[in-house]
N, C-alpha and C positions, 0 to 999 in steps of 0.2 A: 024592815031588817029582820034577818031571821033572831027568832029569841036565842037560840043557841050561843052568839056570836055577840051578845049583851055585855060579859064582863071578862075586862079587859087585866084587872084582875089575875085574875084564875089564866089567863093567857101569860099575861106577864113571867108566874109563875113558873108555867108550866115548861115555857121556853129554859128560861135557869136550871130548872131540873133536867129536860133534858138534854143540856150540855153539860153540865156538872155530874150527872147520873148519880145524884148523894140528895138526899129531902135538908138533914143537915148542914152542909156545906149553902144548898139553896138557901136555908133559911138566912144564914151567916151576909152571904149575898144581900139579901134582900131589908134584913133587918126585922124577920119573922121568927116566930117560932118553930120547929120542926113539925109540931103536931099542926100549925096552921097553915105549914106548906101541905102536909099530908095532904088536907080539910080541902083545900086550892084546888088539888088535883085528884079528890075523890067526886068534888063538886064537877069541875070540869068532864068527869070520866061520864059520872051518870048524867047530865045536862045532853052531851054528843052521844050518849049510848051505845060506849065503845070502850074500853079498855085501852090505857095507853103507854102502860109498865108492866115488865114482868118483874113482882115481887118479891124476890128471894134472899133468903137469911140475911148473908151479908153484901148482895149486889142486888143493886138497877138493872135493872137493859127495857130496852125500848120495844115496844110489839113492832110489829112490819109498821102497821095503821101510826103508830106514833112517833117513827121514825119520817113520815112522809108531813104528818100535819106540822112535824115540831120545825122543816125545812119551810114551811109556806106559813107560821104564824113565826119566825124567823126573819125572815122577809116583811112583812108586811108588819113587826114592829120598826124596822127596820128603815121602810119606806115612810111612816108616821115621823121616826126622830130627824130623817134626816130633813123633812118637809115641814118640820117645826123651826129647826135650827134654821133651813134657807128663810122661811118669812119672818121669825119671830127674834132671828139669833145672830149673831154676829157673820153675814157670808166669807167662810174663810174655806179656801180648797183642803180637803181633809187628805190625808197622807198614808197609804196603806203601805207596808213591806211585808211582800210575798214571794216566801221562802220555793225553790220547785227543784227537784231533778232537772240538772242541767239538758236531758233531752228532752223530759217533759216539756222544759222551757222554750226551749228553740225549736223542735220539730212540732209542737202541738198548743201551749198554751199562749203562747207571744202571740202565733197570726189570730187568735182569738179575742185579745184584751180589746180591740176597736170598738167589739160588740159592746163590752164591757162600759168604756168609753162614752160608747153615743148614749147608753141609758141614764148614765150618773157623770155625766159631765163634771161637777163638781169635784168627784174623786178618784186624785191622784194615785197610779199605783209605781212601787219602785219594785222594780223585779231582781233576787239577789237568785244564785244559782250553787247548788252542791255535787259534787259528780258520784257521791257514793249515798248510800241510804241515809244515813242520819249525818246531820253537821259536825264535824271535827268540835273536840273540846275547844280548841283555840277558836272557836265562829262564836263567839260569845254575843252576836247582834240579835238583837231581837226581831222578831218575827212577830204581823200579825196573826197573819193566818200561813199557815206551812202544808205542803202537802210531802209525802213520800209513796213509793212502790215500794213495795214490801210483800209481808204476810198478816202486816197487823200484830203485833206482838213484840212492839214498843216497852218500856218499864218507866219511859220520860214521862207517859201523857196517855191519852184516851184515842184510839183508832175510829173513825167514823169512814167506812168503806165509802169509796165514792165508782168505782167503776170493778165489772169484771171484763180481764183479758185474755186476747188469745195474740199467736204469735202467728207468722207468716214469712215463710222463704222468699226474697224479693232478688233482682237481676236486673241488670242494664238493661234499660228501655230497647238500647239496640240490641239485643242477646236474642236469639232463639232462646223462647222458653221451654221448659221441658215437659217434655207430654207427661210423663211418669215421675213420680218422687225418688224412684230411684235415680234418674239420672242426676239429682242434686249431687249424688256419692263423686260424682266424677270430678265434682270442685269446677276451678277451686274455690275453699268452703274459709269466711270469717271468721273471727270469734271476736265475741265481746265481753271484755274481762269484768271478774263480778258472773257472767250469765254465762259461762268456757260449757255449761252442762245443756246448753238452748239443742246443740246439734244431736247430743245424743238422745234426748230425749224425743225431737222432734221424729229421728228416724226410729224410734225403739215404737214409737205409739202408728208406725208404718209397717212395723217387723221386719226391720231392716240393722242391719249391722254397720256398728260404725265405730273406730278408731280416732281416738281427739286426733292423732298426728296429722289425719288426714287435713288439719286445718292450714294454710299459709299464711293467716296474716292475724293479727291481733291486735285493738285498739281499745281505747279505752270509756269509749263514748259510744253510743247508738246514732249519733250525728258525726263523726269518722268515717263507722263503717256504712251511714248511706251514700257518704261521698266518695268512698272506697270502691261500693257497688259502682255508683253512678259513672266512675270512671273504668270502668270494665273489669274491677280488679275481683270480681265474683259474686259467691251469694251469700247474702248474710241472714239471720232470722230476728226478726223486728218486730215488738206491737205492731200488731196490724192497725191500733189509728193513728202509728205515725206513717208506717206505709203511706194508708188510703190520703192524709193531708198531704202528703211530700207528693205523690201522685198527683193528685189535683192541684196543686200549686207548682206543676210544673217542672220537678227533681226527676232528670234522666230515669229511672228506674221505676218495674215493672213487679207485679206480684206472680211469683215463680210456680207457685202451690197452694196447696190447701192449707186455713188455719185449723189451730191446732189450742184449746184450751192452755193459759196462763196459769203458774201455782200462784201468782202474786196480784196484787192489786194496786189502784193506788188508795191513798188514806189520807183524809183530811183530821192532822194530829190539833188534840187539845190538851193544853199543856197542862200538869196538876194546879202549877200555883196560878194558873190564870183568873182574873176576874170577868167582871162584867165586862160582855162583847159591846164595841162598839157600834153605833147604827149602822157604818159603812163596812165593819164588818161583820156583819151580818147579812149586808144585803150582798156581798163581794161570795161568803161562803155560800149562800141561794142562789148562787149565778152559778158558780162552780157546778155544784149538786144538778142544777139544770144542762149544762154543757156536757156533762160526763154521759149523763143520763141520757141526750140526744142522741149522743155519737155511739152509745151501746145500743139502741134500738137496730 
């Protein structure tokens, strides 16, 4: 075994920290001191001969290197608790609720959970769905794990980016597609409410001029307006990985144009008053992080 990889420790540790991003708060967690959380993670830093914090006044933040190791020893405590519980612990199916953008949910992470599924059989997930960026006061249910699209600049919880996006003019499978961007002008053109600014920006970064009026229909989901498209009712501009999944799985509709960089992302939120992650989820948010990661390559 590699020596590095000796104490479990300094791992333990290191994971609470970097999801709490407070030495503090870790220690609270843990039942350490601050200074022997420090001690953890200065141990750990020189053992891998790598830096895994950027340490500044009064904030954490993670290097690139310690954002990636803290998703894979994440995991792999993860995979330890849950493999102790199955042989040593009561076998009871574990119960996640995972909060998503209602088109997150339906056009892109739903036809995914199978995956999910066949590796951790044991655990159950309940998927609840939001149609706007953060849950209404009145959703007062708790969530394990939550993702949103946004900008990351949250005041509930901690933004952990999980994907960058671009958008994409899509059209009826059966539609002549359009040689040029401009012909998108001639409509008729969606809008998706929350994102009414997707058209003009998509043609401004074209040099092309454009009029919201020019739009005819309006909806309030990004799974509306593919069914909108798919039924010939025009072009709408969409994540291109809900596109590219609705495409392959089949959804009448075609990609119209070129993508076109996203201001937004999606964010896997950590809540302030959260404690200790659970084994399942932690291996549920390593799955995530792995998925996003894929479909960005």
């Amino acid at each position: 075994m590699d020596e590095r990889l000796s104490n479990l420790t300094w791992l333990r540790t290191f994971e609470a920290a970097a999801r709490l991003l407070n030495f503090t708060k870790t220690g609270q967690e843990l039942g350490l001191t601050q200074t022997a959380v420090s001690l953890h993670i200065r141990a750990l830093e020189a053992r891998l001969g790598s830096k895994l914090f950027y340490r500044q006044a009064r904030r954490l933040e993670l290097t690139e290197v310690g954002q990636a190791y803290a998703l894979t020893v994440r995991q792999a405590l993860g995979d330890i608790a849950l493999a102790t519980t199955r042989l040593f612990g009561a076998e009871t199916a574990q119960t996640l609720t995972v909060r998503v953008p209602v088109s997150t949910s339906a056009l892109w992470l739903a036809h995914l959970l199978p995956e999910f599924a066949a590796r951790h059989p044991a655990i159950n997930i309940r998927l609840v769905s939001n149609i706007w960026t953060a849950p209404e006061p009145r959703d007062d249910m708790d969530a394990d794990v939550e993702i949103r699209l946004g900008q990351g600049n949250w005041e509930d919880g901690t933004a952990l980016r999980l994907s960058q996006e671009t958008i994409v003019p899509v059209c009826a499978a059966s539609r002549e597609q359009p040689v040029l961007v401009s012909e998108l002008l001639q409509g008729p053109l969606i809008h998706i409410l929350g994102y009414e600014d997707h058209w003009a920006r998509y043609f401004a970064a074209h040099e092309l001029p454009y009029a919201s009026e020019h739009a005819r229909f309006s909806v309030d989901t990004t799974v509306s307006a593919l069914q909108l498209v798919a039924g010939g009712g025009g072009y709408a501009t969409v994540l291109a990985r809900f596109a590219k999944l609705s495409i392959i799985r089949g959804m009448g509709i075609a990609i119209a144009g070129p993508e076109m960089p996203f201001q937004q992302s999606h964010y896997l939120i950590r809540r302030k008053a959260s404690g200790p992650l659970r084994p399942e989820v932690q291996l549920f948010e390593a799955w995530l992080t792995e998925i996003f990661a894929r479909s960005d390559d």
